[in-house]
N, C-alpha and C positions, 0 to 999 in steps of 0.2 A: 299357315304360310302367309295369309293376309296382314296378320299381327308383326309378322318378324317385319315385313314391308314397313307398317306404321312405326313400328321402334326404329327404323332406319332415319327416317326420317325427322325422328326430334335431336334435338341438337344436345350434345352431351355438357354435362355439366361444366368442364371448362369451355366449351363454346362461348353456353350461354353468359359464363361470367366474362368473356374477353368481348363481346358483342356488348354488353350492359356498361362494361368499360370504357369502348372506343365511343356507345351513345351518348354516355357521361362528359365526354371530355368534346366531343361536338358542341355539346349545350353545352358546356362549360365555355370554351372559345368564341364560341358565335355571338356570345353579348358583353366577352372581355374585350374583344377586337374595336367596340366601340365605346370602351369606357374613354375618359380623357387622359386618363393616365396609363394606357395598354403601353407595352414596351413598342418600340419600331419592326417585330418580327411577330406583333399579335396577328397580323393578320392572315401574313404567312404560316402560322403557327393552325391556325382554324382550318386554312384549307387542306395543309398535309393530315389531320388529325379526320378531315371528310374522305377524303383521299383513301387514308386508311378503311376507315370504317365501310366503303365503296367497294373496296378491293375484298376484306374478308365476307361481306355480304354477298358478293357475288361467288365467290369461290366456296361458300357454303350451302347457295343455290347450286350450284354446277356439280356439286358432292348429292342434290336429292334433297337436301332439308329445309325444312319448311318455317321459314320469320315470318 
Protein backbone atom coordinates (compact mmCIF):
# COMPACT_ATOMS: atom_id res chain seq x y z
CA UNK A 1 0.00 0.00 0.00
CA UNK A 2 3.02 2.34 0.88
CA UNK A 3 4.55 1.65 -2.57
CA UNK A 4 1.31 2.52 -4.66
CA UNK A 5 1.47 5.84 -2.48
CA UNK A 6 5.28 6.48 -3.61
CA UNK A 7 4.36 5.73 -7.43
CA UNK A 8 1.60 8.37 -7.02
CA UNK A 9 3.69 10.56 -6.34
CA UNK A 10 6.53 10.64 -9.26
CA UNK A 11 5.62 12.48 -11.98
CA UNK A 12 4.88 10.49 -15.32
CA UNK A 13 6.86 10.60 -17.97
CA UNK A 14 5.09 13.17 -19.96
CA UNK A 15 5.05 15.42 -16.99
CA UNK A 16 8.45 15.19 -16.59
CA UNK A 17 9.14 15.93 -20.32
CA UNK A 18 6.63 19.23 -20.32
CA UNK A 19 8.28 20.43 -16.96
CA UNK A 20 12.01 20.01 -18.49
CA UNK A 21 10.40 21.79 -21.41
CA UNK A 22 8.63 24.88 -19.77
CA UNK A 23 12.51 24.95 -17.51
CA UNK A 24 14.25 24.99 -20.74
CA UNK A 25 12.50 27.71 -22.37
CA UNK A 26 12.64 29.79 -18.82
CA UNK A 27 16.62 29.66 -19.14
CA UNK A 28 16.28 30.04 -22.41
CA UNK A 29 14.26 33.70 -22.06
CA UNK A 30 15.71 34.93 -19.13
CA UNK A 31 19.06 35.73 -20.75
CA UNK A 32 17.58 36.41 -24.40
CA UNK A 33 15.49 39.26 -22.79
CA UNK A 34 18.75 40.89 -22.26
CA UNK A 35 20.59 40.19 -25.29
CA UNK A 36 20.89 43.69 -27.47
CA UNK A 37 19.25 42.29 -30.10
CA UNK A 38 16.03 40.55 -28.05
CA UNK A 39 12.82 41.37 -30.11
CA UNK A 40 10.49 44.22 -28.15
CA UNK A 41 8.17 41.10 -26.68
CA UNK A 42 11.49 39.20 -25.30
CA UNK A 43 10.51 40.24 -22.26
CA UNK A 44 7.15 39.67 -22.13
CA UNK A 45 7.81 36.51 -23.75
CA UNK A 46 10.16 35.36 -20.34
CA UNK A 47 7.46 36.13 -18.04
CA UNK A 48 4.41 34.41 -19.71
CA UNK A 49 6.98 31.28 -20.24
CA UNK A 50 7.60 31.65 -15.91
CA UNK A 51 4.06 32.07 -15.73
CA UNK A 52 3.57 28.89 -17.34
CA UNK A 53 6.00 26.99 -15.74
CA UNK A 54 4.47 28.43 -12.09
CA UNK A 55 1.10 27.46 -12.99
CA UNK A 56 1.95 23.66 -13.98
CA UNK A 57 4.37 23.31 -10.88
CA UNK A 58 1.84 24.15 -8.77
CA UNK A 59 -0.90 22.06 -10.10
CA UNK A 60 1.41 19.20 -10.00
CA UNK A 61 2.08 19.96 -6.32
CA UNK A 62 -1.82 20.07 -5.78
CA UNK A 63 -2.06 16.63 -7.85
CA UNK A 64 0.62 15.00 -4.70
CA UNK A 65 3.80 14.87 -6.73
CA UNK A 66 6.86 15.58 -5.71
CA UNK A 67 9.75 18.20 -8.05
Amino acid sequence: MGEEHMNDSRLSPADESILKYLRNQVDRLAVEQYRRDAGPNAANEYWYAADDLKAFVSKLRKEGKNI
